[in-house]
N, C-alpha and C positions, 0 to 999 in steps of 0.2 A: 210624419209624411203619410200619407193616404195613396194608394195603389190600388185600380180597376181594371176590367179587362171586359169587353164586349165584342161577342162574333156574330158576324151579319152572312148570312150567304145571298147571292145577290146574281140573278139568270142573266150572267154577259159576260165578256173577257175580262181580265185583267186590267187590260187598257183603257177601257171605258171606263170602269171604276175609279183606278187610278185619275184619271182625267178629272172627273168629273167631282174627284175630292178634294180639287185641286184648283177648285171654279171658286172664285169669289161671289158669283151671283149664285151657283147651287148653295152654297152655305148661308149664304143672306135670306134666301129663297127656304133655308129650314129649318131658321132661326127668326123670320118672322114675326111669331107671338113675342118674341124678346124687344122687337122691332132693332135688330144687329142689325150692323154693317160697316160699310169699311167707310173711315173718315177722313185715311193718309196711309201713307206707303203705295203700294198698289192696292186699287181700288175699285178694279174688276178683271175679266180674263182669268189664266189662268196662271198658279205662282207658283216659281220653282223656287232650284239648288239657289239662296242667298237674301231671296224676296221678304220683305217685311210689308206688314201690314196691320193696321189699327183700328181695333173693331172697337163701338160701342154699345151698348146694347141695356136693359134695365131685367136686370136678376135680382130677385129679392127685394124687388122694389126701389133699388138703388138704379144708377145710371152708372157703368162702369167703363173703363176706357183702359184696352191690354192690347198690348203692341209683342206680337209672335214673330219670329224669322223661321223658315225654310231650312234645317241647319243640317239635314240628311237627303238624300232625293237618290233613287235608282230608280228610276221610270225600266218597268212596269209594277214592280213588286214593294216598294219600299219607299216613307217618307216619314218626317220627324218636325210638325214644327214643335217650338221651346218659345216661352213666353222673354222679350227683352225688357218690358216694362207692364207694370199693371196691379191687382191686386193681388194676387198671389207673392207669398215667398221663393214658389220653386213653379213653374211647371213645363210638365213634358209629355207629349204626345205622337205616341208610335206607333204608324199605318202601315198594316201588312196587307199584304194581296195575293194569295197564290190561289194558282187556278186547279179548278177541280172541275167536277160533271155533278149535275144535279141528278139524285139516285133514282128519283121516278120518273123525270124525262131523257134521263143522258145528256141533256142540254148542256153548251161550256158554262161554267159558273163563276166566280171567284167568293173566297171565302173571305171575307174583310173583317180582318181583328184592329182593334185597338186599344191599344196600352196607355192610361193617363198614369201618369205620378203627379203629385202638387202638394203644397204645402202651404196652408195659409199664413197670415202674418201674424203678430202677434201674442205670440209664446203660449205657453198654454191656454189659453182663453181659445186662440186659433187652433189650437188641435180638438180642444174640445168640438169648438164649433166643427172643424171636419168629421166628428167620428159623429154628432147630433145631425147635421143636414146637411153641411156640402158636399160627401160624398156621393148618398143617397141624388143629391140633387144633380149633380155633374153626370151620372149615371144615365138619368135621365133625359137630360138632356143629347148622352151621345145616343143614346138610344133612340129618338124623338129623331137627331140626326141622319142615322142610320136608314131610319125606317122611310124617311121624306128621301134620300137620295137611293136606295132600294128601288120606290115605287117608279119617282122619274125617272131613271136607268131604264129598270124592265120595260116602261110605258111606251118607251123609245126602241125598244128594241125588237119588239113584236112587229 
């Protein structure tokens, strides 16, 4: 099992972030080059405590198709979806939010962490492959994530 962790700070409340992580069209919107999106469950708005929802998208040149549910939620600080179907063997993904100030403007900020665990399928072959590129790539991707809803947030808030 493969474990990552990415910290985004990001100039606006809690509640906007939270919100806006929380948009099926922000994430479509920053996943894009994947060409992701949602194909069933709920398939735009915004998805709480029990919401499922079924993205597809082409990683690795594949076309894949992972069905997540909502399976934690405290609006403003705290959300989990967990993968119910797809190609992973395990995955889990934990969004925190706590609010700070940004130290050169004072401005409110929230610092937005994310926790992935996952495990690919396939017995050692698939751990291999995690510790070769899917970590490394999944990284990147929250990253890539982070940075597109960052920018729309801030954009918005000026």
């Amino acid at each position: 099992m493969s474990r990552f962790e990415v910290t985004t700070l990001v100039l606006a409340p809690p509640s906007v972030v939270f919100d806006t992580s929380l948009s099926v069209e922000a994430h479509t919107s920053s996943m894009r080059d994947s060409g992701e999106r949602a194909v069933a469950g709920v398939t735009s708005g915004r998805l709480s405590l029990g919401d499922q929802v079924t993205w597809r998208a082409r990683h690795l040149g594949l076309t894949w198709h992972l069905t997540s549910t909502i399976s934690a939620y405290i609006r403003p600080s705290y959300f989990v979806d967990e993968q119910v179907s797809g190609p992973f063997r395990y995955w889990r993904h934990e969004h925190t939010f706590e609010s700070t100030r940004d130290g050169d403007s004072g401005v409110e900020a929230t610092l937005m962490k994310d926790v992935v665990e996952f495990a690919a399928p396939a017995g050692p072959l698939g751990t291999f492959a995690e510790a070769l590129v899917l970590r490394r790539y999944m990284t990147k991707l929250i990253l890539l994530r982070n940075t597109h809803l960052k920018q729309a947030i801030e954009t918005t808030m000026r």
